[in-house]
N, C-alpha and C positions, 0 to 999 in steps of 0.2 A: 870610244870603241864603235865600231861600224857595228848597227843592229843586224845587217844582213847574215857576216859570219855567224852570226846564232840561230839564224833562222834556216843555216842548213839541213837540207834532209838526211843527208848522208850520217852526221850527229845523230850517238843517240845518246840516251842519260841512260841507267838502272838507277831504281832505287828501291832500297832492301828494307822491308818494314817486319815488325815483330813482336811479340811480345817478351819481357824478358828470361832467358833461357832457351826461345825458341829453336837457336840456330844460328840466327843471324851473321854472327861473328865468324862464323865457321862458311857460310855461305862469302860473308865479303873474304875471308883470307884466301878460301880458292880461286875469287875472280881478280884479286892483285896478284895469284901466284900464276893466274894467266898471264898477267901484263898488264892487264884494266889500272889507270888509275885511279882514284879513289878521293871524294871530299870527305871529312868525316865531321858532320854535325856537332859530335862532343868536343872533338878539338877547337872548334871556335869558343865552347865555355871554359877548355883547358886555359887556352892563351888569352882570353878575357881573366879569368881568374887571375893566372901568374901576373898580367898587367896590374891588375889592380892590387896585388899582395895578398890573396888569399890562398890560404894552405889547403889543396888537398887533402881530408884524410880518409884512413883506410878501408871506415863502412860505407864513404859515398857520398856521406849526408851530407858534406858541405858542396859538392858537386849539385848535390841535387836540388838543393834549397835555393843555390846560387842562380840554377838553370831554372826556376819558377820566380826568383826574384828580377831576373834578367827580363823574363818576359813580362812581368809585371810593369816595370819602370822603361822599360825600352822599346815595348809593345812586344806582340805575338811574333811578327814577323822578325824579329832584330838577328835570330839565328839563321835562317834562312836567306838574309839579305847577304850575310858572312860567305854564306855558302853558295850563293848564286856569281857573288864576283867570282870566287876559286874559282867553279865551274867554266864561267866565262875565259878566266885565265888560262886554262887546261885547254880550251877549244881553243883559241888564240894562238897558243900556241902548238897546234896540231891538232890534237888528239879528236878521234871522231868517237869514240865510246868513255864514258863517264862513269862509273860508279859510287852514288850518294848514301852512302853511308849512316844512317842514325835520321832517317826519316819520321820524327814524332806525332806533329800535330796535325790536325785537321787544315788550320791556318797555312799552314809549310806548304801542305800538298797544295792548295789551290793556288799558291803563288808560284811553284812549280809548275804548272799545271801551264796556267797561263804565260810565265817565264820563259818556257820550253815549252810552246804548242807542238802537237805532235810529234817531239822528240822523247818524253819521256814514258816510259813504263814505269807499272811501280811491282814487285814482286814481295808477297807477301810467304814467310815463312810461319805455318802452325805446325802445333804438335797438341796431342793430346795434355789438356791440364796438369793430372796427376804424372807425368810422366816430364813435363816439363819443372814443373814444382821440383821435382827429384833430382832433377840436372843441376838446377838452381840450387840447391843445398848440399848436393857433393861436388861442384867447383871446387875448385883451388884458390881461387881470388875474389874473394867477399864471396863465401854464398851465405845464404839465409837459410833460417829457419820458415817453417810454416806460415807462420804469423805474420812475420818479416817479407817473405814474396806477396802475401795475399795486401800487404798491406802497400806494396809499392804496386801490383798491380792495380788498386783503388784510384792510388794516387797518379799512376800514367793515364787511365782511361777520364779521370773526372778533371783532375787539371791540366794534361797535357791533351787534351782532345786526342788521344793515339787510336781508340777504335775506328775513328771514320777513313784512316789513309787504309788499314786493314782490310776494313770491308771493302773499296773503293778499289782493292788492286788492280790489276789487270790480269797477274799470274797469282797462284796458290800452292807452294810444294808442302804435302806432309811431310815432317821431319819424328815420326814414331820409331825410325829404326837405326842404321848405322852411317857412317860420317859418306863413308864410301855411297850408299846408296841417296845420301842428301845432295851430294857432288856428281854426279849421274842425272839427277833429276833438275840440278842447276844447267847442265851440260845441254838438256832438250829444249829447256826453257832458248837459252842463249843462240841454239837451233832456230827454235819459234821464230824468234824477232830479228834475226840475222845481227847479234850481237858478236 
């Protein structure tokens, strides 16, 4: 692959970071329902899993154990390495706008960072805690209890390094109110950076 095609300016990447219940999901299904394509971080522990024979189940937890075990044995970087060929793929073959999807670690972003000089943003979606907590526990698919969110929040910030791409964004939408007004404010961002 020719390093140059990546080093276009015209290329830009998004990538959408969060904590969970933030928004996220909601923010990346409006920029695919733009047309943005899209990498998505879990899906490389999807199809690592399925390769290897491991079953999905319904709370997560094998997903989640898997994706700490991955990075343990594979190093920090091994998702992100998954994700930077796609990317490259996508620009390869066209595409000047990227959407990265499931941004977690501290590790990820700096290899991002450096990966994509100057192409990448990162946009961080918050909401208020308790408000977010409460999203998280009336989902439809897995949500948690109290215990169960504060306990996966422990476990994204102290072994997924996920605070530092947070802090580090470039953009910041509050997501306290309605889907309509989260998608409005994805809308000015994408303004901002001529996305």
């Amino acid at each position: 692959m020719e390093e140059k095609e990546f080093k276009d300016k015209d290329v830009k990447i998004l990538a959408i970071v969060g904590m969970s219940g933030s928004g996220k999901s909601v923010v990346v299904d409006h920029l695919t329902n733009l047309g943005f394509p899209k990498v998505y971080f879990g899906g490389m522990i999807y199809k690592e899993m399925e390769k290897r024979g491991i079953e999905r189940t319904a709370d997560g937890e094998s997903e989640k154990h898997f994706r700490e075990m991955i990075r343990e044995t594979e190093g920090k970087d091994w998702v992100v390495r998954q994700v930077i060929e796609e990317a490259k793929g996508l620009i390869l073959a066209g595409q000047k706008r990227v959407v990265l999807d499931g941004l977690y670690t501290w590790t990820e972003y700096k290899i991002l960072k450096k990966e994509f000089p100057g192409q990448m943003s990162v946009l961080a979606v918050v909401v208020d805690k308790a408000i977010r907590h409460k999203r998280v526990g009336n989902r439809p698919e897995r949500p948690f209890n109290t215990e169960e969110i504060q306990e996966r929040d422990r476990s994204e910030i102290e072994n997924l390094e996920k605070g530092g791409p947070i802090a580090m964004a470039d953009y910041y939408i509050l997501n306290n109110s309605s889907v309509d007004e989260l998608e409005t404010r994805v809308d000015e961002v994408l303004k901002k950076i001529d996305f």
